[in-house]
N, CA, C and O atoms as CSV, one atom per row, in Angstrom:
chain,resi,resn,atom,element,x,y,z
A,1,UNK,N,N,-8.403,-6.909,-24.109
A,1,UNK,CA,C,-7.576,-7.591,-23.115
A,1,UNK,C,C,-6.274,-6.825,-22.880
A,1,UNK,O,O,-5.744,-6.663,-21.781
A,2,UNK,N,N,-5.811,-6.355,-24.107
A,2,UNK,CA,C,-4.522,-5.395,-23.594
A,2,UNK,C,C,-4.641,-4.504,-22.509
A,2,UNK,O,O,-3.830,-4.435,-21.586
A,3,UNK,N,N,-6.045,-3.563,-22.675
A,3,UNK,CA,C,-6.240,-2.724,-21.687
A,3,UNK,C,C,-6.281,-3.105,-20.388
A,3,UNK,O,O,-6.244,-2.142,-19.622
A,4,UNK,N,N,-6.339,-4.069,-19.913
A,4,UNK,CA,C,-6.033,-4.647,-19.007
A,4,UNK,C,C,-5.138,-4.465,-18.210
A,4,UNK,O,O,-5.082,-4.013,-17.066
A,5,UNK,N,N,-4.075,-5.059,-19.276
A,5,UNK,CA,C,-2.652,-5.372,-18.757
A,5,UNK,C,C,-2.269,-4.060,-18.706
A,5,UNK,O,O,-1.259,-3.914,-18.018
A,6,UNK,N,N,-2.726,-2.995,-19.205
A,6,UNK,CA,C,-1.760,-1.718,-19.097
A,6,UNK,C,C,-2.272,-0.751,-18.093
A,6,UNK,O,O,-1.863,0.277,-17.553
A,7,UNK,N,N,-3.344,-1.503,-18.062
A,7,UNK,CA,C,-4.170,-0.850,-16.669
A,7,UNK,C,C,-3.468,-1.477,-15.477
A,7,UNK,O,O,-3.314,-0.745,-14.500
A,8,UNK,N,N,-2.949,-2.922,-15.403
A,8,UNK,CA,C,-2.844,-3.263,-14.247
A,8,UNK,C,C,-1.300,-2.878,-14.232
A,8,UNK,O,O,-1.010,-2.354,-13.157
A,9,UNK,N,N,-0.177,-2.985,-15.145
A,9,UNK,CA,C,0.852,-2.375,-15.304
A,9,UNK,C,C,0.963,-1.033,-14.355
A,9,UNK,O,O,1.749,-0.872,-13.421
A,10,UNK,N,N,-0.018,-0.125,-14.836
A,10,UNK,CA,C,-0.078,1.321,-14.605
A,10,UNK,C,C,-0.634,1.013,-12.448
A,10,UNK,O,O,-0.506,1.854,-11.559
A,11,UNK,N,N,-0.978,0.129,-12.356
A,11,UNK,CA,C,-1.257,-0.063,-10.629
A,11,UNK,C,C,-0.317,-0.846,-9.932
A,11,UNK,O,O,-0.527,-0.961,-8.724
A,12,UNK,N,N,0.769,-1.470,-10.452
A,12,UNK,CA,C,1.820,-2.276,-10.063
A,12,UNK,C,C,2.842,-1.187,-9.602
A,12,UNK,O,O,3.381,-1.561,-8.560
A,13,UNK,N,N,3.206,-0.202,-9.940
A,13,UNK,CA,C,3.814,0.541,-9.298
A,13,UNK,C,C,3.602,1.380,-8.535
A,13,UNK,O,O,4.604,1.805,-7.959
A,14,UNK,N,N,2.480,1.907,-8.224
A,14,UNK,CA,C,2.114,2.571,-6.967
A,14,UNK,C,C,2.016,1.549,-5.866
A,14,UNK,O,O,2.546,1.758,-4.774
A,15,UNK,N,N,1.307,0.381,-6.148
A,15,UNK,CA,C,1.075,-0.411,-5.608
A,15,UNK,C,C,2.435,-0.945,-4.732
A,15,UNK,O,O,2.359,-0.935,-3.503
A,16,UNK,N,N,3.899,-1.493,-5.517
A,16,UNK,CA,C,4.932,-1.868,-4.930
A,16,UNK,C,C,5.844,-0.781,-4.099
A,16,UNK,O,O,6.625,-1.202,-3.246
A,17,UNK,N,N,5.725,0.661,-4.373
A,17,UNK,CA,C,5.953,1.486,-3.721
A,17,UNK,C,C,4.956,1.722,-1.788
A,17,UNK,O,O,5.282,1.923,-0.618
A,18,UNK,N,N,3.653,1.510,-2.625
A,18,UNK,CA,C,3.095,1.606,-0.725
A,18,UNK,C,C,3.176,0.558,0.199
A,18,UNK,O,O,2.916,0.553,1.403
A,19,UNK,N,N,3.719,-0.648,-0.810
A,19,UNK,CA,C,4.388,-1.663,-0.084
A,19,UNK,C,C,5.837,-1.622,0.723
A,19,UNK,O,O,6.142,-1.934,1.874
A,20,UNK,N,N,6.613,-1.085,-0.428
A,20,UNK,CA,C,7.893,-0.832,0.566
A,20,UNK,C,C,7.725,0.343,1.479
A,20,UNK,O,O,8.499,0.412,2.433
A,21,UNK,N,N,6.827,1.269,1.322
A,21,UNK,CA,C,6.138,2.240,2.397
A,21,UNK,C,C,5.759,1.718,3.394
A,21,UNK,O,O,6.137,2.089,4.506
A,22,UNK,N,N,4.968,0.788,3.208
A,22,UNK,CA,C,4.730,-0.054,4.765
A,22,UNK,C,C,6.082,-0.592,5.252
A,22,UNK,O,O,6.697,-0.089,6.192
A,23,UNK,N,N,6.492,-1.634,4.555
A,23,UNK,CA,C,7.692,-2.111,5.639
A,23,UNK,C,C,8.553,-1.031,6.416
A,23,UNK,O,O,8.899,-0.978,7.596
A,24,UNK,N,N,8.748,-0.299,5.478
A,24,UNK,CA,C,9.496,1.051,6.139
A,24,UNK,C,C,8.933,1.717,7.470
A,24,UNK,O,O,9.585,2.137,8.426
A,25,UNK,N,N,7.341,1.704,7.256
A,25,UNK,CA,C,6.759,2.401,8.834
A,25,UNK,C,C,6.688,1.387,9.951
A,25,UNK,O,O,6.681,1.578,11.167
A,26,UNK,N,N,6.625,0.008,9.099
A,26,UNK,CA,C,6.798,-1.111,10.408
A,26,UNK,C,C,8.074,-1.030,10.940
A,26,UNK,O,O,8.178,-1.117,12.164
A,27,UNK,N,N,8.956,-0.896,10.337
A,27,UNK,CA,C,10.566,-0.841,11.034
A,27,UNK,C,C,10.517,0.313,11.910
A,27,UNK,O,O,10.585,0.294,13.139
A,28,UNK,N,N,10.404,1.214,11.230
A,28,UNK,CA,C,10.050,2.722,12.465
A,28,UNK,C,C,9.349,1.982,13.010
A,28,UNK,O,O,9.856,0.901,13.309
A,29,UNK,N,N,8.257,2.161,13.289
A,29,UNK,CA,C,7.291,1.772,14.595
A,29,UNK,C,C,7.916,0.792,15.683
A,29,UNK,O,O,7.784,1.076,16.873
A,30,UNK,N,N,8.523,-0.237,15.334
A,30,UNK,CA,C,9.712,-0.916,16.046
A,30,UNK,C,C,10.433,-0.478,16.901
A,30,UNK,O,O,10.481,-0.848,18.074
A,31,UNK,N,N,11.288,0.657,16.197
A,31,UNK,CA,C,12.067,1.026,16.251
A,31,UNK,C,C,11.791,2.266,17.416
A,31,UNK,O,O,12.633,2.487,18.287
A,32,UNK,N,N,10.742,2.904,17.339
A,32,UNK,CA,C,10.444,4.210,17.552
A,32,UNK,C,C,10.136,4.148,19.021
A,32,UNK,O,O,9.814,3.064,19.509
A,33,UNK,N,N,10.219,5.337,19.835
A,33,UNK,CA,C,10.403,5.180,21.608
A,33,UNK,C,C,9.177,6.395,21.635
A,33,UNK,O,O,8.858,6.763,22.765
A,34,UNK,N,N,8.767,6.769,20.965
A,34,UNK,CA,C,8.109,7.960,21.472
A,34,UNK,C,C,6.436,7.422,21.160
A,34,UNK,O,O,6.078,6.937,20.086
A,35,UNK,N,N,5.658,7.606,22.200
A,35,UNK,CA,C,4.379,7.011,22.002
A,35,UNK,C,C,3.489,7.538,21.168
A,35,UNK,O,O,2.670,6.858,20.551
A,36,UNK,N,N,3.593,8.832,21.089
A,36,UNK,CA,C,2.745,10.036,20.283
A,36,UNK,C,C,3.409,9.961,18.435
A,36,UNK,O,O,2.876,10.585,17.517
A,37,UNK,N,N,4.346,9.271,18.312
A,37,UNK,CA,C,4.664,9.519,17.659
A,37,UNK,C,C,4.531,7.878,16.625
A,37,UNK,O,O,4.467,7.824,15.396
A,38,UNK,N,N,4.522,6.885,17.443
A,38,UNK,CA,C,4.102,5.436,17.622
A,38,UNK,C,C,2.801,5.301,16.707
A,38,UNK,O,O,2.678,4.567,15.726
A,39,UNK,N,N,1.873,6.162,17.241
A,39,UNK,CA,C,0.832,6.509,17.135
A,39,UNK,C,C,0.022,7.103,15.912
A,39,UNK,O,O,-1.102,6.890,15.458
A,40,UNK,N,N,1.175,8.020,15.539
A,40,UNK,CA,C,1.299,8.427,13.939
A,40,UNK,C,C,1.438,7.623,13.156
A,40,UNK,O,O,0.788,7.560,12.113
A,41,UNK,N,N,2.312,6.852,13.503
A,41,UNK,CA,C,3.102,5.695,12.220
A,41,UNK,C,C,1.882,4.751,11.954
A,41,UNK,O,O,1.604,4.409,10.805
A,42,UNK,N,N,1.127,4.315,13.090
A,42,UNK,CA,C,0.435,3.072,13.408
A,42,UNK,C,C,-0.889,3.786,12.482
A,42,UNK,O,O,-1.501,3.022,11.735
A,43,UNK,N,N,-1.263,5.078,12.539
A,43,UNK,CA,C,-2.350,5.489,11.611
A,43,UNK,C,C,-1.641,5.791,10.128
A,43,UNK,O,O,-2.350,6.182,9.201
A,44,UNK,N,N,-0.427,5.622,9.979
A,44,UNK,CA,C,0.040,5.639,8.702
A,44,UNK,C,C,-0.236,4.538,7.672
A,44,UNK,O,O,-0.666,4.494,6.520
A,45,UNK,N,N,0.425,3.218,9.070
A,45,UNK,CA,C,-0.006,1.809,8.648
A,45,UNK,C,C,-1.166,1.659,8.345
A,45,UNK,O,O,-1.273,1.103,7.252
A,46,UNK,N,N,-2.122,1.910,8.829
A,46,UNK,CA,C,-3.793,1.546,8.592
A,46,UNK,C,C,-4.356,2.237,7.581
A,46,UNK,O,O,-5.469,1.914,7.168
A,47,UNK,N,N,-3.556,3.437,6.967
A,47,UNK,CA,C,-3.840,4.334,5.723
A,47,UNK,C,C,-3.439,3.436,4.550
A,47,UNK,O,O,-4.152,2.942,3.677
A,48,UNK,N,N,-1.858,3.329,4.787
A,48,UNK,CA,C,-1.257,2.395,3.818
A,48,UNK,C,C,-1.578,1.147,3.297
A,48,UNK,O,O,-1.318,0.662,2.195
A,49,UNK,N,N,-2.431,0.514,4.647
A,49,UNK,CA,C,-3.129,-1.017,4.499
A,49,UNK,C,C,-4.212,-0.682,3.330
A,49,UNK,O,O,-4.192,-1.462,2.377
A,50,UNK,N,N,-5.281,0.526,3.283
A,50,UNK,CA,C,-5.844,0.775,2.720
A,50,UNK,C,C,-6.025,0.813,1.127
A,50,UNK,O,O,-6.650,0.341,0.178
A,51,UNK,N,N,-4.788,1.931,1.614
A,51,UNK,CA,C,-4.527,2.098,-0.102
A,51,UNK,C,C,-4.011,1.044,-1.021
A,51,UNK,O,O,-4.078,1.059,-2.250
A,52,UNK,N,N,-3.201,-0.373,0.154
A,52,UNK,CA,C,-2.988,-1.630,-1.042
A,52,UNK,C,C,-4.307,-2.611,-0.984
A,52,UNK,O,O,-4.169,-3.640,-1.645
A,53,UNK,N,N,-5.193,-2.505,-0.500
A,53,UNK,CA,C,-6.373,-3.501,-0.306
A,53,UNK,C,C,-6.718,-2.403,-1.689
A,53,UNK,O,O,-6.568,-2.982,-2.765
A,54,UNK,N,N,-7.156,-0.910,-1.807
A,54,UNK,CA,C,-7.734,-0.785,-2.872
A,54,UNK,C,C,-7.071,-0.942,-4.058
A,54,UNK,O,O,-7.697,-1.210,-5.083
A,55,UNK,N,N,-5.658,-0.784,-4.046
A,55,UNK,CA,C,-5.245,-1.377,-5.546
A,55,UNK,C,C,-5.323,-2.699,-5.576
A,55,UNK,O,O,-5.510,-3.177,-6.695
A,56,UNK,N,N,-5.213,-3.638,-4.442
A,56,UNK,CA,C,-5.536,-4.795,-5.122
A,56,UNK,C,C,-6.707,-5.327,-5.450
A,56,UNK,O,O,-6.881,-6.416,-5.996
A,57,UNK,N,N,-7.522,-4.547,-5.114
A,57,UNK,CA,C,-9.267,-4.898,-5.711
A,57,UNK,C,C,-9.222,-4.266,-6.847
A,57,UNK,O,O,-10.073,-4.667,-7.641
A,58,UNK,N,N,-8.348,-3.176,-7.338
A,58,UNK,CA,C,-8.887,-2.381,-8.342
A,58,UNK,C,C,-8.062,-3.599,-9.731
A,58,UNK,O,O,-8.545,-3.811,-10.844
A,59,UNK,N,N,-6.771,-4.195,-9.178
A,59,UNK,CA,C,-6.337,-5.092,-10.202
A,59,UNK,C,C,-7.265,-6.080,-10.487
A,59,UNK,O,O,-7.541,-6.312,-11.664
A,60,UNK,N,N,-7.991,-6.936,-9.230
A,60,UNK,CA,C,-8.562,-7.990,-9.315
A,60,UNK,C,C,-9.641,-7.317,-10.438
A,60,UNK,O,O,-9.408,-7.656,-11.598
A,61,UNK,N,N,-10.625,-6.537,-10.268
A,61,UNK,CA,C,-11.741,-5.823,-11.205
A,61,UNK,C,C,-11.050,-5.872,-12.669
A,61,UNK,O,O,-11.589,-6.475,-13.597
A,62,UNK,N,N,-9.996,-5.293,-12.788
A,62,UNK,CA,C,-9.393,-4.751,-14.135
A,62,UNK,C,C,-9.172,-6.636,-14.845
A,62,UNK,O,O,-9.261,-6.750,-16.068
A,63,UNK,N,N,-8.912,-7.894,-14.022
A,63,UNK,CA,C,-8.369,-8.616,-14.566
A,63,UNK,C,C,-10.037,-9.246,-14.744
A,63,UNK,O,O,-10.242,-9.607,-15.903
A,64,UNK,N,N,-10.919,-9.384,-14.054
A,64,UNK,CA,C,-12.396,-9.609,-14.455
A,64,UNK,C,C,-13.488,-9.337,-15.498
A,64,UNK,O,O,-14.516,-9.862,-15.927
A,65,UNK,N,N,-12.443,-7.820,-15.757
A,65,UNK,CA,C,-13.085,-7.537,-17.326
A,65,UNK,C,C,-12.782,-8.503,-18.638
A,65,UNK,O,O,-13.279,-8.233,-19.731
């Protein structure tokens, strides 16, 4: 059971980092006037969405063991 927790420990911080990564590209994207560039951010977002849907499946798994 420890391994767990140090597993999910060890995904809590990447994890809260691509979070404040997102808010950050949502404010740009807001913010941002250039369409091509809109455009970037918005495939940044959908990268970033990614990568926290897979850490949070990878916590949910780790807490199932």
């Amino acid at each position: 059971m420890e391994k767990t927790s140090d597993d999910n420990r060890n995904i809590k911080a990447p994890l809260n980092l691509a979070e404040r990564l997102q808010t950050y590209l949502f404010t740009w994207s807001s913010s941002e006037k250039n369409q091509d560039t809109v455009h970037l951010i918005e495939m940044a977002i959908d990268t970033t969405n990614k990568i926290i849907e897979n850490l949070n499946q990878l916590t949910q798994s780790n807490n199932e063991k």
